[in-house]
PDB file of N, CA, C, O and CB in Angstrom:
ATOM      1  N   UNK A   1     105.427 104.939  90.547  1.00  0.00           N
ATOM      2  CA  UNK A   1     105.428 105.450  91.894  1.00  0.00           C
ATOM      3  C   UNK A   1     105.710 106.953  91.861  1.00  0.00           C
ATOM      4  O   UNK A   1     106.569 107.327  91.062  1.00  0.00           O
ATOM      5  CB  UNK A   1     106.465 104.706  92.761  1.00  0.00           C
ATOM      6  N   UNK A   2     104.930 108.109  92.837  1.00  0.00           N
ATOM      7  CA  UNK A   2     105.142 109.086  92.856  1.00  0.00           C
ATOM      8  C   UNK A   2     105.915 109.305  93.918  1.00  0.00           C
ATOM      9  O   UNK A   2     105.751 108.428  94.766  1.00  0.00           O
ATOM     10  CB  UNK A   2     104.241 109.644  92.706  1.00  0.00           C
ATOM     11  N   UNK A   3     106.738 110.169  94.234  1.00  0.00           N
ATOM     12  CA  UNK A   3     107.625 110.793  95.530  1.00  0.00           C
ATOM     13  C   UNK A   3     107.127 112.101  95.785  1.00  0.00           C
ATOM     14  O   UNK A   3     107.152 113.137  95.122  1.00  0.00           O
ATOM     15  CB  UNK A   3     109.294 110.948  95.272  1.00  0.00           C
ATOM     16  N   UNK A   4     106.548 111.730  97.199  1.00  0.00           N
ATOM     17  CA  UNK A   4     106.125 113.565  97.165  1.00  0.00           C
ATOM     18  C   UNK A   4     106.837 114.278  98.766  1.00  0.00           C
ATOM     19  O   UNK A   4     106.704 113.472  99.687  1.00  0.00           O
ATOM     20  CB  UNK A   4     103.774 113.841  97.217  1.00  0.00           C
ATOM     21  N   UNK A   5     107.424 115.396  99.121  1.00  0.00           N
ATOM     22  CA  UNK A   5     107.269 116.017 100.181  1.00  0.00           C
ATOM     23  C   UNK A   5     106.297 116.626 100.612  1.00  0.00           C
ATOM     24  O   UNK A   5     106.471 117.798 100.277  1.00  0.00           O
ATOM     25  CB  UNK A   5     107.926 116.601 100.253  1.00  0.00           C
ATOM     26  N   UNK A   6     105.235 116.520 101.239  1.00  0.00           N
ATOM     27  CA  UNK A   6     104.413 117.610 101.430  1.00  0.00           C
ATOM     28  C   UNK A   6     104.632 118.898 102.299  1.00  0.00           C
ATOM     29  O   UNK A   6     104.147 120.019 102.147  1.00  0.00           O
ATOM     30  CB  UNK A   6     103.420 117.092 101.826  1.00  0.00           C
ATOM     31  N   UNK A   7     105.217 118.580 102.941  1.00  0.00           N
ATOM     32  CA  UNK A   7     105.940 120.207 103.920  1.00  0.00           C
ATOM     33  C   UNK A   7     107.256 120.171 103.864  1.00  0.00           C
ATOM     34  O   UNK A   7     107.982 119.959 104.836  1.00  0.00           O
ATOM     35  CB  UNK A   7     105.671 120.375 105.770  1.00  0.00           C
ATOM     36  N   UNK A   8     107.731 120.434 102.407  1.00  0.00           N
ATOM     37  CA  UNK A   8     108.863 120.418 102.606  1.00  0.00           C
ATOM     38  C   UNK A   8     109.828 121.956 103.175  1.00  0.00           C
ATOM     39  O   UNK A   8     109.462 123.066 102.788  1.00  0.00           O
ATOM     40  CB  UNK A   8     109.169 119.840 101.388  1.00  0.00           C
ATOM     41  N   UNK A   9     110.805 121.821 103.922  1.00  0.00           N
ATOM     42  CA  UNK A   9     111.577 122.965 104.507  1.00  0.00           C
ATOM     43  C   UNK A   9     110.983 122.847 105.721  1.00  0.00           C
ATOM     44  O   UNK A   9     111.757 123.349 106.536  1.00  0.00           O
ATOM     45  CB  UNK A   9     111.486 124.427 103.841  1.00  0.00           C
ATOM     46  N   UNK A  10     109.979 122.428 106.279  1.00  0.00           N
ATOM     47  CA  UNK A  10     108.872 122.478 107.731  1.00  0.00           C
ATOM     48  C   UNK A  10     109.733 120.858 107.765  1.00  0.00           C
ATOM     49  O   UNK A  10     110.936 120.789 108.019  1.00  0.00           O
ATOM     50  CB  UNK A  10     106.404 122.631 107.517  1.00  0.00           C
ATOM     51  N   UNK A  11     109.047 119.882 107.526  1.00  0.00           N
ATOM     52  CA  UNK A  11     109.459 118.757 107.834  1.00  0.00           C
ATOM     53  C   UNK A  11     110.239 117.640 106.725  1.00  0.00           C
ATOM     54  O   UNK A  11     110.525 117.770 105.535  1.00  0.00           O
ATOM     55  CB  UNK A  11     108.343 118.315 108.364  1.00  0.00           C
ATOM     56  N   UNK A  12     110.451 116.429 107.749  1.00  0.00           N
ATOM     57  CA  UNK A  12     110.951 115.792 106.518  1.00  0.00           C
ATOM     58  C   UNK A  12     110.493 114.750 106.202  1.00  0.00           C
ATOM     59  O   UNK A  12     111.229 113.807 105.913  1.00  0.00           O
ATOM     60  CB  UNK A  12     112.113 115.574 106.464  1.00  0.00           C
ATOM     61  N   UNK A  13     108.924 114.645 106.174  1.00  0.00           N
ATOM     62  CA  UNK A  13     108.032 113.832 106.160  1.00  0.00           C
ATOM     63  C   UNK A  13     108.231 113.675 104.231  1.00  0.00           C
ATOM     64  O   UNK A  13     108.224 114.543 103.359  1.00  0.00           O
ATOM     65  CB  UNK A  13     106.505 114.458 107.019  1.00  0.00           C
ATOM     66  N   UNK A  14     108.374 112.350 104.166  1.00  0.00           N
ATOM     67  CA  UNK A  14     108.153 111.451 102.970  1.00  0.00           C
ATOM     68  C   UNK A  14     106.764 110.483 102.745  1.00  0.00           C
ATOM     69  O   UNK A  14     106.266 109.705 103.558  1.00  0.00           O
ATOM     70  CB  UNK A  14     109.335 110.525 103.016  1.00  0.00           C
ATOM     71  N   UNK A  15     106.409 110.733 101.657  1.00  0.00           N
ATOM     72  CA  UNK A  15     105.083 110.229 101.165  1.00  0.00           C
ATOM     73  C   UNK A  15     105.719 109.590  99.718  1.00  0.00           C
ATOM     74  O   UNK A  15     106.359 110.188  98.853  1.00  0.00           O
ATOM     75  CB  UNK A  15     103.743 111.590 100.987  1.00  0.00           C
ATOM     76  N   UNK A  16     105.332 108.226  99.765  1.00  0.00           N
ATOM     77  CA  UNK A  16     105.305 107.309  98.663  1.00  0.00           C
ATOM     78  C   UNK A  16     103.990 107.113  98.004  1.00  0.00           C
ATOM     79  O   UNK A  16     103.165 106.754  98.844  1.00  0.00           O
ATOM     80  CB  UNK A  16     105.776 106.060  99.094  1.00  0.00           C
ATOM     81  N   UNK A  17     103.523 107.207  96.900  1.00  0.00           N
ATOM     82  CA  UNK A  17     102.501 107.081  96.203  1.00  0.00           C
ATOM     83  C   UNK A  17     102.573 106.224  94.841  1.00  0.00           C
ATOM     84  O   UNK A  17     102.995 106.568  93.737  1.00  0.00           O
ATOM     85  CB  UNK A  17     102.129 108.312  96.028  1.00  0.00           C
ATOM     86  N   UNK A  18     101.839 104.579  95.414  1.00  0.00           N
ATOM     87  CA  UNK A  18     102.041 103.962  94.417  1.00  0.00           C
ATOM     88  C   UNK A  18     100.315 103.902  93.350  1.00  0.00           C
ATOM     89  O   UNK A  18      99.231 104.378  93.689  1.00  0.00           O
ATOM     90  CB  UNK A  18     102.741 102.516  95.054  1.00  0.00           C
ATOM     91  N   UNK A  19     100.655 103.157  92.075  1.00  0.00           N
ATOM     92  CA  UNK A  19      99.201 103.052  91.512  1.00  0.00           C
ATOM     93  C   UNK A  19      98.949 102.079  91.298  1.00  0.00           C
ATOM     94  O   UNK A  19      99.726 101.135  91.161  1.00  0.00           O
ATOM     95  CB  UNK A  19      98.816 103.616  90.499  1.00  0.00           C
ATOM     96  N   UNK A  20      97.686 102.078  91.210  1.00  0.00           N
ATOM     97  CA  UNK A  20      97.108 100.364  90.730  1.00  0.00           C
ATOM     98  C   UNK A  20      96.187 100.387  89.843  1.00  0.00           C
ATOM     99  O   UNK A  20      95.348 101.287  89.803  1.00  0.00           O
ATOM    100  CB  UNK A  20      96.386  99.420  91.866  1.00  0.00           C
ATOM    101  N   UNK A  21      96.231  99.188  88.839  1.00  0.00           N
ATOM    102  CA  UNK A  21      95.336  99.363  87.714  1.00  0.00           C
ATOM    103  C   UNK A  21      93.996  98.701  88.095  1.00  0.00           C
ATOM    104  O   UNK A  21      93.134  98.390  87.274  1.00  0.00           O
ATOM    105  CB  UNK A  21      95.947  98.744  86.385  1.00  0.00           C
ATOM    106  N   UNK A  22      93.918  98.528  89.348  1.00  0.00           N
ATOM    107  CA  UNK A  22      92.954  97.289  90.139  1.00  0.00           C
ATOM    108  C   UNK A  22      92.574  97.641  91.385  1.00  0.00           C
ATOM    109  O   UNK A  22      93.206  98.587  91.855  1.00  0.00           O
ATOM    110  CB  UNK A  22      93.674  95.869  90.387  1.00  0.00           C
ATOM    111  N   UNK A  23      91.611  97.100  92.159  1.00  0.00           N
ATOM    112  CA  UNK A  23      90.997  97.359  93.858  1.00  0.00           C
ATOM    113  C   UNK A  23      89.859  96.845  93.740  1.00  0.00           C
ATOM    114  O   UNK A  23      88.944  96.798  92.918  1.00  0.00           O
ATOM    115  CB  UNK A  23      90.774  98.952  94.532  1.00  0.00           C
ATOM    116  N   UNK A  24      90.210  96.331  95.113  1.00  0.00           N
ATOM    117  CA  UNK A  24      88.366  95.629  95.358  1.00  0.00           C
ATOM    118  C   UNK A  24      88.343  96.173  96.749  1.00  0.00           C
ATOM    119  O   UNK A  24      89.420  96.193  97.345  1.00  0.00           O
ATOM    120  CB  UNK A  24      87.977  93.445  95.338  1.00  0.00           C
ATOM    121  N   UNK A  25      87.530  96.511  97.209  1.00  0.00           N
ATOM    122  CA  UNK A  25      87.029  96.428  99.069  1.00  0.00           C
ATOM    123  C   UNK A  25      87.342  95.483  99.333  1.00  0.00           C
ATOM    124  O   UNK A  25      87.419  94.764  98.337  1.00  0.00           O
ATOM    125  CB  UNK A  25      85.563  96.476  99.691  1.00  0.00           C
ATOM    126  N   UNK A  26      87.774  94.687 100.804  1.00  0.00           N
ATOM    127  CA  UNK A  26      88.011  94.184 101.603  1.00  0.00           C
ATOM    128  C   UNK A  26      87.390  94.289 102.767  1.00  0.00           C
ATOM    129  O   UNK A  26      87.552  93.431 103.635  1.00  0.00           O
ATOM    130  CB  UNK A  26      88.872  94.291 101.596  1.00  0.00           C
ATOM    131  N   UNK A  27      86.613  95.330 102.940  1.00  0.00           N
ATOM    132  CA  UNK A  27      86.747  95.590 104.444  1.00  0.00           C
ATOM    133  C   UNK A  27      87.000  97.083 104.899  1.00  0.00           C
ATOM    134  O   UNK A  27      87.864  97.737 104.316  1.00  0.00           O
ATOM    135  CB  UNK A  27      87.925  94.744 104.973  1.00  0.00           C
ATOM    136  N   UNK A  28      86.146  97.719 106.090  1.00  0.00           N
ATOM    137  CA  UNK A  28      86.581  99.176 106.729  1.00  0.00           C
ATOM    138  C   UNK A  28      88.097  98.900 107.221  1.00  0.00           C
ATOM    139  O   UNK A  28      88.686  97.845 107.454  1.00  0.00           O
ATOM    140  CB  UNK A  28      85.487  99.714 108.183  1.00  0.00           C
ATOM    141  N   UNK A  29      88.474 100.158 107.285  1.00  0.00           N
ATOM    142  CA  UNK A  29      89.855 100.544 108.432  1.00  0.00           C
ATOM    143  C   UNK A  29      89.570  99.866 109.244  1.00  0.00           C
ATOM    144  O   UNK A  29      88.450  99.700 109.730  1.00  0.00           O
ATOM    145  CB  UNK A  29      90.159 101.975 109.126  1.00  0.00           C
ATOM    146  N   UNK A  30      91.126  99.084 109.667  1.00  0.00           N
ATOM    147  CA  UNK A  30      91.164  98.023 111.126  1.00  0.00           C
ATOM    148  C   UNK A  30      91.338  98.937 111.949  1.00  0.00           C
ATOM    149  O   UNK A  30      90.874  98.517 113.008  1.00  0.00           O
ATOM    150  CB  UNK A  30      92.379  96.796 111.381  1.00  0.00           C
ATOM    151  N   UNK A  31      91.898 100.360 112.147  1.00  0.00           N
ATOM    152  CA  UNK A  31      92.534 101.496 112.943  1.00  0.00           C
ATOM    153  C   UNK A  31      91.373 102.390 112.676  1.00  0.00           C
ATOM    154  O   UNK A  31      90.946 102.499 111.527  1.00  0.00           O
ATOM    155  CB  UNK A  31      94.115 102.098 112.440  1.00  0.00           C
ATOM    156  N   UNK A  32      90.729 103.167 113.877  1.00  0.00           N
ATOM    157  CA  UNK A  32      90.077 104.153 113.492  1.00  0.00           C
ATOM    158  C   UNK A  32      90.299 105.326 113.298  1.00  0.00           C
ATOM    159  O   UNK A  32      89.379 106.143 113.239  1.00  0.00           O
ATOM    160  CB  UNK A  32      89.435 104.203 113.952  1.00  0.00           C
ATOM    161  N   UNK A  33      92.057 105.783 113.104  1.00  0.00           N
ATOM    162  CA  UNK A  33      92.266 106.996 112.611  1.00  0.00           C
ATOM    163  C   UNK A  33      92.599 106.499 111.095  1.00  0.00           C
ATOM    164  O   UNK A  33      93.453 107.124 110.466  1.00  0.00           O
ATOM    165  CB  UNK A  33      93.418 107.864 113.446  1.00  0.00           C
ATOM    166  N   UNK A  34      92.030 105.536 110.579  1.00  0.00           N
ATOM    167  CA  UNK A  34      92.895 105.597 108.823  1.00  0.00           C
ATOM    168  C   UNK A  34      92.374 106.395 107.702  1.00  0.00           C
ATOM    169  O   UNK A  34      92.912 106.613 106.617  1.00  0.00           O
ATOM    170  CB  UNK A  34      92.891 104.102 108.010  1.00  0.00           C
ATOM    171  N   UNK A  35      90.666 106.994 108.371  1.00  0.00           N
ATOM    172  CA  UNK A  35      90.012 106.943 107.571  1.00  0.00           C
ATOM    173  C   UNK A  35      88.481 107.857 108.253  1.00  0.00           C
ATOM    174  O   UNK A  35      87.624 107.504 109.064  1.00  0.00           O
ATOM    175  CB  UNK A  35      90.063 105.446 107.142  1.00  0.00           C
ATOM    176  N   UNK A  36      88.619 108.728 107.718  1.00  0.00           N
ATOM    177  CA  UNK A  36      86.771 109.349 108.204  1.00  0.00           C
ATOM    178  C   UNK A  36      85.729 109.235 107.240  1.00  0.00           C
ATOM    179  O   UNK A  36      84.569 109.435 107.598  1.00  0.00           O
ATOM    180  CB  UNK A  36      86.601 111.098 108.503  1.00  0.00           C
ATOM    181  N   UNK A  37      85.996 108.942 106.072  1.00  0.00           N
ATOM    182  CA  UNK A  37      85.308 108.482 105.094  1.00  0.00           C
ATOM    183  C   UNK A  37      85.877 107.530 103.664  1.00  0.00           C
ATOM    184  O   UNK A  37      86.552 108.065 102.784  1.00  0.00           O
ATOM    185  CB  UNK A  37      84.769 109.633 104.777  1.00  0.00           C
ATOM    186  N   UNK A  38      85.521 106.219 103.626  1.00  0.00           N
ATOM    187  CA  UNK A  38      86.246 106.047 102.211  1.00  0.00           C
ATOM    188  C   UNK A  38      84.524 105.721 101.254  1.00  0.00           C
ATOM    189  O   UNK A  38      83.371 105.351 101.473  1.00  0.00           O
ATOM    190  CB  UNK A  38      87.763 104.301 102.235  1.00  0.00           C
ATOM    191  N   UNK A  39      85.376 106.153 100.201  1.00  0.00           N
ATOM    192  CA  UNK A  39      84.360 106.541  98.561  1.00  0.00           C
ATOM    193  C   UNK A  39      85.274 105.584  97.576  1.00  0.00           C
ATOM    194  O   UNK A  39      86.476 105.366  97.727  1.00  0.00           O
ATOM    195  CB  UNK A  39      84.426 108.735  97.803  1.00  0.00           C
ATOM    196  N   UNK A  40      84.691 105.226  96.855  1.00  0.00           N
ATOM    197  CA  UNK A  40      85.043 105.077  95.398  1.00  0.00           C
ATOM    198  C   UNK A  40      84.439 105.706  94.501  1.00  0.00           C
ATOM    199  O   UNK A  40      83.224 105.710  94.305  1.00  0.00           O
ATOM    200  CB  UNK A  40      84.958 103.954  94.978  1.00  0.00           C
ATOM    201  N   UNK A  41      85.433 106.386  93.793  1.00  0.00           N
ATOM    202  CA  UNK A  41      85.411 107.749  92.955  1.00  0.00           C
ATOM    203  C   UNK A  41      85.807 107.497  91.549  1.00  0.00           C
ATOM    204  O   UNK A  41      87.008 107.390  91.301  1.00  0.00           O
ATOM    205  CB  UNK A  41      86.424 108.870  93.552  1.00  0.00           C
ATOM    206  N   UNK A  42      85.006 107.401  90.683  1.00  0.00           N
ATOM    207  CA  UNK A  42      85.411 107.357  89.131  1.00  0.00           C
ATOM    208  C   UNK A  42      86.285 107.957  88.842  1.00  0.00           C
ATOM    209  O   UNK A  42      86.096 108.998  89.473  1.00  0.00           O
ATOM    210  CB  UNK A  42      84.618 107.730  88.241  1.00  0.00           C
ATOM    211  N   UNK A  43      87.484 108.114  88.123  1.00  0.00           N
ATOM    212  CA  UNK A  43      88.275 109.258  87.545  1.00  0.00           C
ATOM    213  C   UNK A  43      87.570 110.358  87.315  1.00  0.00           C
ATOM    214  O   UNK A  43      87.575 111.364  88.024  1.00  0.00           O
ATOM    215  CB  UNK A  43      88.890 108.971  86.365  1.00  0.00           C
ATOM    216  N   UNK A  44      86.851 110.160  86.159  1.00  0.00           N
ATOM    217  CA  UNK A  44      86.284 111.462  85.684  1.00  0.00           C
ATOM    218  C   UNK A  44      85.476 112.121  86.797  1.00  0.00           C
ATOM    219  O   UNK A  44      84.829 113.130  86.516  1.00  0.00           O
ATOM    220  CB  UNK A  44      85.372 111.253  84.418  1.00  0.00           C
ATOM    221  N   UNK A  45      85.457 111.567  88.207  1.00  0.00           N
ATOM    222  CA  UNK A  45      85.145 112.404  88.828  1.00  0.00           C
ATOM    223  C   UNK A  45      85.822 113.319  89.524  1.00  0.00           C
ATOM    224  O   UNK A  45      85.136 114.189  90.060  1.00  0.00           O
ATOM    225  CB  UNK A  45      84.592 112.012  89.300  1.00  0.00           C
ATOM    226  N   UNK A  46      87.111 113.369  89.681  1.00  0.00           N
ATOM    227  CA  UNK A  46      88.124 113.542  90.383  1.00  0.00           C
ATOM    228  C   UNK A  46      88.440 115.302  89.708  1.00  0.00           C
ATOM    229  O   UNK A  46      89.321 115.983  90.234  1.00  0.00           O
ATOM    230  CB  UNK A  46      89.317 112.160  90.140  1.00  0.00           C
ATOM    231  N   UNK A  47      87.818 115.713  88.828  1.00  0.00           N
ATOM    232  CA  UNK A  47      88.443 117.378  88.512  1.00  0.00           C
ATOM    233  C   UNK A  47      87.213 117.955  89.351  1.00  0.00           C
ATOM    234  O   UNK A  47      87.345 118.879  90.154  1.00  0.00           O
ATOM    235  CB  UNK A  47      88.542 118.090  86.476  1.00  0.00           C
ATOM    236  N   UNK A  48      85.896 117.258  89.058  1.00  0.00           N
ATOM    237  CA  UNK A  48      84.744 118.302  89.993  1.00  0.00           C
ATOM    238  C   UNK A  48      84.978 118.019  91.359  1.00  0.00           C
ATOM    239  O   UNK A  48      84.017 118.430  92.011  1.00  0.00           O
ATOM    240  CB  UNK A  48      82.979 118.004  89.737  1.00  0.00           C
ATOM    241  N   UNK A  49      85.625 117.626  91.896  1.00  0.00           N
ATOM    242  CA  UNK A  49      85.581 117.190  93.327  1.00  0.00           C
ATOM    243  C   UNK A  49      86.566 118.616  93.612  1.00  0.00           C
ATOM    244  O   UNK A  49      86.234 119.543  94.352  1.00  0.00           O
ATOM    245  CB  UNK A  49      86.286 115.343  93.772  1.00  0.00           C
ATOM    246  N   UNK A  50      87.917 118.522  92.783  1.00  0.00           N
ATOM    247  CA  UNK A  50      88.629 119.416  93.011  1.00  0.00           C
ATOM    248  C   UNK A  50      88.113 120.668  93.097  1.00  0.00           C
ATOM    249  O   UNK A  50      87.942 121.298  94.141  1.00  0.00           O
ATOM    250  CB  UNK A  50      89.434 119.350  92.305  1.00  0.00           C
ATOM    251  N   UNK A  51      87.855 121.042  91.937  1.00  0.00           N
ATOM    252  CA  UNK A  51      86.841 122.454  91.965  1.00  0.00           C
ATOM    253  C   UNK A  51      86.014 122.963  93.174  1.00  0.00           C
ATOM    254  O   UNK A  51      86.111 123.969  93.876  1.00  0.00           O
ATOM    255  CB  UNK A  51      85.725 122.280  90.947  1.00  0.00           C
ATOM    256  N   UNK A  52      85.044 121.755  93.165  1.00  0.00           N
ATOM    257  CA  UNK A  52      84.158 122.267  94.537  1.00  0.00           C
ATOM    258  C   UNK A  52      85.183 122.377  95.946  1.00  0.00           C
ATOM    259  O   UNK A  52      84.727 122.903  96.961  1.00  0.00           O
ATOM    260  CB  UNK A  52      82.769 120.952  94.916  1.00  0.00           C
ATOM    261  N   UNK A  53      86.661 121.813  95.914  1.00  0.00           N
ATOM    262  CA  UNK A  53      87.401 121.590  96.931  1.00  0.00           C
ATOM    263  C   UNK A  53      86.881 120.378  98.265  1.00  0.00           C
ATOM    264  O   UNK A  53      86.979 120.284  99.489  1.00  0.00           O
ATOM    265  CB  UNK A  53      87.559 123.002  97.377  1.00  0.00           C
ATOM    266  N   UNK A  54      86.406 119.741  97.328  1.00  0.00           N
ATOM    267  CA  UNK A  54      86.038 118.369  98.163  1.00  0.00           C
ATOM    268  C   UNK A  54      87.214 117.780  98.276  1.00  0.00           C
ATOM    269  O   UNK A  54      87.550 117.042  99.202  1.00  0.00           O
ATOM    270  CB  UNK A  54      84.997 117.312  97.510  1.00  0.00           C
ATOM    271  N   UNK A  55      87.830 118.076  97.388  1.00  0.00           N
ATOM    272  CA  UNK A  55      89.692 117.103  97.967  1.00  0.00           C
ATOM    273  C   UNK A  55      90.391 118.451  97.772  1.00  0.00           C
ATOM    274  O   UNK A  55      90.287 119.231  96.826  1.00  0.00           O
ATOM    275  CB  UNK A  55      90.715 115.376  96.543  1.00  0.00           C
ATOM    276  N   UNK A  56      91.232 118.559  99.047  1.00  0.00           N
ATOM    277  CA  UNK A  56      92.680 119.807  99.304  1.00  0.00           C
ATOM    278  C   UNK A  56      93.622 118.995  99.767  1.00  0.00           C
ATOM    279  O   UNK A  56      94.539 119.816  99.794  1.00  0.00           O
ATOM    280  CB  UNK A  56      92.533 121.206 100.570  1.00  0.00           C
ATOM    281  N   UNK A  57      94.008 118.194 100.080  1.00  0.00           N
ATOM    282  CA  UNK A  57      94.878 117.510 100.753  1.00  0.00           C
ATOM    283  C   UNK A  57      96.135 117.001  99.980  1.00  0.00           C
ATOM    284  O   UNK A  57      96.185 115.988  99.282  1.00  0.00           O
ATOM    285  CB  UNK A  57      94.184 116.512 101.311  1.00  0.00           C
ATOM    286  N   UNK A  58      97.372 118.090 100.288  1.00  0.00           N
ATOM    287  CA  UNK A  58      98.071 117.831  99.456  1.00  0.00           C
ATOM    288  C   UNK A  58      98.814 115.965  98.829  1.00  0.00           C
ATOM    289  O   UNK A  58      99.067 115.565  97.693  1.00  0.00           O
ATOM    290  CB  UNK A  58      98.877 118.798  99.971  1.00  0.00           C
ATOM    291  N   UNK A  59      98.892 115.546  99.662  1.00  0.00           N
ATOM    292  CA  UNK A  59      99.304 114.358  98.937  1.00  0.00           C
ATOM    293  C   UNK A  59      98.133 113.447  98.339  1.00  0.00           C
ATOM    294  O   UNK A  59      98.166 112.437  97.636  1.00  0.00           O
ATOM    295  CB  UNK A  59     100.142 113.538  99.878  1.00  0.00           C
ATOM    296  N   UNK A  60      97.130 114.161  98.866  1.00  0.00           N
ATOM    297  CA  UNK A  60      95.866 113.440  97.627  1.00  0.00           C
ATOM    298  C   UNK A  60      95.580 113.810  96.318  1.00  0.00           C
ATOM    299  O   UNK A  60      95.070 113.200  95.378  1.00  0.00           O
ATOM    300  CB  UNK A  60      94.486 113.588  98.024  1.00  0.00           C
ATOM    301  N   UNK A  61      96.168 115.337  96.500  1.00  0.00           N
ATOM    302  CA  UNK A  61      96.079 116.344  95.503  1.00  0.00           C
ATOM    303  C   UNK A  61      97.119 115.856  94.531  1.00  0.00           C
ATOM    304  O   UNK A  61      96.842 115.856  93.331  1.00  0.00           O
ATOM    305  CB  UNK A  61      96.321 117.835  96.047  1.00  0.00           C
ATOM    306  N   UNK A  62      98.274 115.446  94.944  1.00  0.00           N
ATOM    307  CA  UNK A  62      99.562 115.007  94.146  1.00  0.00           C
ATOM    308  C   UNK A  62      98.720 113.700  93.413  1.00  0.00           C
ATOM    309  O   UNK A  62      98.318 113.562  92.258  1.00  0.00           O
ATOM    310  CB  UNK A  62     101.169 114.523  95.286  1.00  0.00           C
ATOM    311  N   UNK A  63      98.664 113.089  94.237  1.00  0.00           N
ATOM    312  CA  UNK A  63      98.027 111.703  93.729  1.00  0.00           C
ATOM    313  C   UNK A  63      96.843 111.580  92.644  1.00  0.00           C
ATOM    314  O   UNK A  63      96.952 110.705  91.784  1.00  0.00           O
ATOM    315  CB  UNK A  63      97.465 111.035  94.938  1.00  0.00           C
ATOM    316  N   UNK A  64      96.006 112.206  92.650  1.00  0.00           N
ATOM    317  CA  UNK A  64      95.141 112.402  91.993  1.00  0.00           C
ATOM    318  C   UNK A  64      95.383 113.127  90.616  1.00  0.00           C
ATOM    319  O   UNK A  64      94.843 112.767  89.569  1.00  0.00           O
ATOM    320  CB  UNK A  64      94.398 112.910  92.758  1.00  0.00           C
ATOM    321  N   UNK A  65      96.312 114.260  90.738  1.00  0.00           N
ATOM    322  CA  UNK A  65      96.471 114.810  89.636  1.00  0.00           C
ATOM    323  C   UNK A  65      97.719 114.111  88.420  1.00  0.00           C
ATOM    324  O   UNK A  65      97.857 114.170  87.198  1.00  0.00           O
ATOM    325  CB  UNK A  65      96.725 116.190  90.133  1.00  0.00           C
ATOM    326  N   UNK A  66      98.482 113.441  89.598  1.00  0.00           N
ATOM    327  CA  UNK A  66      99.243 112.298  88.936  1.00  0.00           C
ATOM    328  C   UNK A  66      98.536 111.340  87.951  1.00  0.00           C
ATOM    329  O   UNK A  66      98.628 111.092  86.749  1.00  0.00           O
ATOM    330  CB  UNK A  66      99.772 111.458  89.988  1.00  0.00           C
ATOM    331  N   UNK A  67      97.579 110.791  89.281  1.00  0.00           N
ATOM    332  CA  UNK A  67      96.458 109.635  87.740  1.00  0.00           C
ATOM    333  C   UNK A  67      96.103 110.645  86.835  1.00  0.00           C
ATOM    334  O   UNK A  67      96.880 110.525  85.888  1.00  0.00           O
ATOM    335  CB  UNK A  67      94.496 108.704  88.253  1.00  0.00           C
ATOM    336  N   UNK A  68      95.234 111.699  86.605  1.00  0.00           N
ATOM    337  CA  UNK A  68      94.538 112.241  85.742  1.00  0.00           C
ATOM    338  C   UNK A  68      95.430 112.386  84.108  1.00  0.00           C
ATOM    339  O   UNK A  68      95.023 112.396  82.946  1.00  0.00           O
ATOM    340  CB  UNK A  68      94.105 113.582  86.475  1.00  0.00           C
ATOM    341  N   UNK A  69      97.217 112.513  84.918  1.00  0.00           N
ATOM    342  CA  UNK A  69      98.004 112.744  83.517  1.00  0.00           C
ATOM    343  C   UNK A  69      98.261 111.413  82.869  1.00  0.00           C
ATOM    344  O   UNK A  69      98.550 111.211  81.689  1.00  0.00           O
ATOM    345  CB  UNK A  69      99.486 113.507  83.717  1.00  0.00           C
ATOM    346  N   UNK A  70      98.078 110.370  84.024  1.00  0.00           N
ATOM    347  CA  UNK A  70      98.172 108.894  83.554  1.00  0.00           C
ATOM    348  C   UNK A  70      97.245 108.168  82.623  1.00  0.00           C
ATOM    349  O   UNK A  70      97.541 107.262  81.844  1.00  0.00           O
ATOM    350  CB  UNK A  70      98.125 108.144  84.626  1.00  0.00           C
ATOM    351  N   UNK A  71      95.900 108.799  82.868  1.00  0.00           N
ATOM    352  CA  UNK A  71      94.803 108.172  82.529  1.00  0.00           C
ATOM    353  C   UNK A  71      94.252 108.329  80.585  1.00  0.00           C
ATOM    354  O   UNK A  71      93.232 107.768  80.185  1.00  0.00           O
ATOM    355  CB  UNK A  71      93.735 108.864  83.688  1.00  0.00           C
TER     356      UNK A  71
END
């Protein structure tokens, strides 16, 4: 599990980030703010995405760069 603040000193918003060695689809977002797009993304795709800045979002950014040291 990762622990991240993302604004920290601004707020005191807590973000838990767990991993899984596994996922299947289920199904879209039951809520229509969960989600404006979901992908499934290979690892090795996950540094060009960065680059081009297709992902900025810091706790995705945490997350992602977390797996990459995992992987």
């Amino acid at each position: 599990m990762l622990y991240t603040q993302p604004t920290s000193g601004i707020s005191d918003s807590e973000h838990h980030i767990f991993r899984a060695d596994s996922a299947r689809y289920i199904g879209p977002p039951t809520e229509a703010w969960e989600s404006e797009r979901i992908e499934w993304v290979p690892l090795t795709d996950i540094r060009r995405l960065i680059d081009k800045r297709d992902l900025v979002s810091g706790t995705s950014m945490n997350a992602l760069l977390y797996a990459l040291t995992e992987a």
